[in-house]
N, C-alpha and C positions, 0 to 999 in steps of 0.2 A: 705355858709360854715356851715356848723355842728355846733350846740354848744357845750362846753364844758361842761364836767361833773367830778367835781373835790371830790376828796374823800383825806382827809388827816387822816393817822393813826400814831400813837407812843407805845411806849410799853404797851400790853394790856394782856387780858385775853385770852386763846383758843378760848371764846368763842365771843370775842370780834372782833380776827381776820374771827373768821367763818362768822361773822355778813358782814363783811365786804365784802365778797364776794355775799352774799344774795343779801345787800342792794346795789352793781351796780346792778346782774342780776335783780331783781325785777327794779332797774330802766329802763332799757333797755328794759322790755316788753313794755314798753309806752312810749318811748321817743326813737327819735337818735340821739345821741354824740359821740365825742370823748371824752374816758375813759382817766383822767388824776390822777396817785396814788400818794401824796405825802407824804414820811415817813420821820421819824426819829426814827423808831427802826429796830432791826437789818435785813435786807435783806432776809434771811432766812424763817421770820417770816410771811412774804410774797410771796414766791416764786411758792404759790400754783396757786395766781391768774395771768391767762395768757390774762387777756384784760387789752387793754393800755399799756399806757408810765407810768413809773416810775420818781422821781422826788425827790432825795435825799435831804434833807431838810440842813443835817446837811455838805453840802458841797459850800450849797450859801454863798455868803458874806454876813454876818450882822454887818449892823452898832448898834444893842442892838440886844442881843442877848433873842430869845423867849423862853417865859416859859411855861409848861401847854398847855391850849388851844390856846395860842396867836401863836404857830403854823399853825394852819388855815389860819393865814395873811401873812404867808413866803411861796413862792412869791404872794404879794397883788393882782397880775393879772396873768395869765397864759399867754394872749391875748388880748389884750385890743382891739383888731377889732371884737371880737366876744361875744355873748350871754357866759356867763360864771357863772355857779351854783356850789355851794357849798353846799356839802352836808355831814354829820354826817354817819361815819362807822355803828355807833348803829339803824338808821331809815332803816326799811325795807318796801316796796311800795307794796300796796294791788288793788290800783285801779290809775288811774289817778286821779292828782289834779289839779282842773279849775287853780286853782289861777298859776300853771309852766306854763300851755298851754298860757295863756293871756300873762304870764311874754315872754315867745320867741317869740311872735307872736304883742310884742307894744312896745315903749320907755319907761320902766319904771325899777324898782326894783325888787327885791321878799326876803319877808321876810316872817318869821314864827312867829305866834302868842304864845306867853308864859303863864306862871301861876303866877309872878313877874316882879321886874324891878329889876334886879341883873345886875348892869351895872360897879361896880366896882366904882375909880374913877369918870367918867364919867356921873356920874347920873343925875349933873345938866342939862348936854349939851343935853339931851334924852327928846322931848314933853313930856311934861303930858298926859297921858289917854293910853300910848302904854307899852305893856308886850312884850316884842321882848325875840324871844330864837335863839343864832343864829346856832341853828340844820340845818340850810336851808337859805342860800341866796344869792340870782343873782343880776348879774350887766350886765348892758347891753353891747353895744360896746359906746366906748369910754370914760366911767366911771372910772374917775381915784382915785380908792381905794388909791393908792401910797402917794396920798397927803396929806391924813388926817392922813394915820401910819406917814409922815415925821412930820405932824406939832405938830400930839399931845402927839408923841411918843418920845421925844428927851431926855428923860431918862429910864432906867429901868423900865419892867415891874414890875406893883406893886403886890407883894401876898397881895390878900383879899379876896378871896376863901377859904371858913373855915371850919370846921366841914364835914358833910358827904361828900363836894365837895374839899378839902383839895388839892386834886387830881389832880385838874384840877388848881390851883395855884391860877388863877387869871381871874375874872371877868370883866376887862379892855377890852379884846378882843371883849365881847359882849355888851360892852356899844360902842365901837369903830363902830362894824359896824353897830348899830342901828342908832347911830349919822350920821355914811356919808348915810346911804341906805334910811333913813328917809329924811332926805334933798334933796333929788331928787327931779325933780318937779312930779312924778306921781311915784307909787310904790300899789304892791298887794301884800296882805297879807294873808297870810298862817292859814286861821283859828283853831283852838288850839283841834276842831271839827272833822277836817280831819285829823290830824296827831295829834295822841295822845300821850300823855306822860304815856309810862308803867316803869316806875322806880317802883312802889310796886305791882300795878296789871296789867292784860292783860286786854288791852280794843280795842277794835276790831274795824277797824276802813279803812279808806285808808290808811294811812301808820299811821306806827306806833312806837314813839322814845324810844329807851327801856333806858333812861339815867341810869346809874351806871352800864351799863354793862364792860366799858375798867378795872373797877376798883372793883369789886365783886367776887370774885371766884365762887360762886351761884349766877345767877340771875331767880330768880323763875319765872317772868314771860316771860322772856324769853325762859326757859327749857319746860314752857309749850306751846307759840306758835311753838317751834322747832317740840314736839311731837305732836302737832295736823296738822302740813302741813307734817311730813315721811307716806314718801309710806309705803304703808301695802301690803306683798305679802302671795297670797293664797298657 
């Protein structure tokens, strides 16, 4: 069976949804999945992209209701018999990255390398020595994410996401699955090398996370990789 390849969007910027459509196609030249879109903003907003299933966020049952990024965890599984990646609207893919090929190809995790430990809550439960961003990560088949939203989530998400990330509510999300994805007994990690973080500059790379772009009206590095991949006709 296919793996999955999961993409969750909420209300953004034009340029945030145009991202979105880049970073499936750029994944798709290097990988095969099934394209799976899960939103909670308005339909419309979306309706440009024609691959894959859709996956209304805001019509599942929740027992606490998600805020911010803890969207990403609504539904914790698409499939639990299958390779299932999660991935950030804002990352778009320049080359293949060793560390997905191993992750579909063993028993293990896939996680992304960070620039801190912003884990919210969470921060005790998270080893020492790991910067996790969770821009990017897989679970294998039978990885039951489900358990760790029921055990450690049995109240409200907490806003503590502040300042320029305000946006995103709450940093609980990514302490959450660095907590379960790290506890596996084997897991690859997404070097910080290969997928680089362009929130103020463009830095060139295999793929590359443009963070603030859902929530920026200009994103300059962005606006610049846009202009240097359009066609130019004679």
């Amino acid at each position: 069976m296919l793996p999955i390849a999961r993409w969750t969007i909420g209300p953004s910027t034009p340029a945030g949804y145009e991202c979105l459509r880049k970073s499936i196609d750029s994944f798709l030249k290097f990988y095969e999945a099934e394209v799976v879109i899960c939103h909670n903003c308005p339909p419309e907003t979306i309706s440009h992209i024609c691959i894959g299933d859709f996956i209304d966020q805001t019509k599942l049952e929740h027992k606490i209701k998600p805020i911010g990024v803890a969207w990403k965890l609504y539904p914790p599984r698409i499939d639990v018999n299958r390779y299932e990646i999660q991935i950030d609207n804002d990352i778009v893919f320049e080359e293949e990255i060793p560390e997905i090929s191993t992750f579909l190809n063993n028993d293990c995790t896939l996680l992304l390398q960070g620039d801190s430990r912003t884990y919210g809550r969470f921060e005790r439960y998270v080893p020492e020595g790991y910067e996790i961003n969770s821009g990017i990560y897989g679970m294998p088949p039978e990885f039951n994410l489900q358990k760790y939203v029921d055990f450690y989530c049995k109240k409200d998400w907490e806003l503590n996401a502040h300042g320029q990330h305000e946006q995103s509510k709450t940093f609980d999300e990514q302490g959450l699955v660095a907590l379960a994805l790290l506890n596996y007994r084997k897991h690859a990690i997404i070097p910080a090398t290969s997928v680089t973080n362009c929130e103020h500059e463009l830095v060139q790379s295999k793929g590359m996370h443009f963070i603030g772009l859902n929530r920026r009206p200009y994103h300059r590095p962005f606006a610049l990789y846009r202009s240097q991949t359009k066609k130019l006709y004679l």
